[in-house]
N, C-alpha and C positions, 0 to 999 in steps of 0.2 A: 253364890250369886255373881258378884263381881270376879273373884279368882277363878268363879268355873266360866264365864266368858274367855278367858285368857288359855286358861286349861284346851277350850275349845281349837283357839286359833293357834296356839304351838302346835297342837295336834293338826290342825291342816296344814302348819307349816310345815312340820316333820313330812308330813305324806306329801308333799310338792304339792298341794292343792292351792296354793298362794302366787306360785311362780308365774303365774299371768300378769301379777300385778310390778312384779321385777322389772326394772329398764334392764333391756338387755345391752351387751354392748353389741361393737360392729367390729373391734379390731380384730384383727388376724394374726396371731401370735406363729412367727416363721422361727424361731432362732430363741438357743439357750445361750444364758451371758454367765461366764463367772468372775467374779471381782474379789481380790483380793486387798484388805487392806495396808499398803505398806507407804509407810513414813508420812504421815497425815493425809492422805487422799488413797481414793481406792484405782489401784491398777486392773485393768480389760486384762486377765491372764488366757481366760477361752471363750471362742465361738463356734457355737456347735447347731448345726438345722437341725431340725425338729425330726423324728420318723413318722411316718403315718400315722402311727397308732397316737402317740404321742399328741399332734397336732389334732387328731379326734377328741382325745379327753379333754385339750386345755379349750378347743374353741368351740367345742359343743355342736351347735343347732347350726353357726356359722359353717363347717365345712360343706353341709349341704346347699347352702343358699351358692359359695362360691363352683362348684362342681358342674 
């Protein structure tokens, strides 16, 4: 009864059937950061843009809206 309600909705979550209901975001992710932590705070050690492909995966639905 109750657990197979639940059963139900993982199972549309799993299949992306829910994703309508997600806030999406709007940022636009340009640039990898790496930080490094030394002597109590973390040091910027690299900046690296993004590739295409890359900026496809992390911003999704966003690169077409910008295009």
């Amino acid at each position: 009864m109750f657990s197979g309600l639940f059963k139900d909705a993982h199972k549309m979550y799993k299949l992306g059937e829910l994703d309508i209901y997600k806030k999406q975001s709007d940022i636009e992710y340009v640039y990898k950061l790496y930080y490094n932590w030394y002597k109590n705070e973390y040091e910027n050690t690299k900046c690296v843009e993004l590739t295409y492909e890359e900026k496809k995966k992390i911003n999704k639905k966003l690169i077409d809206e910008i295009e």
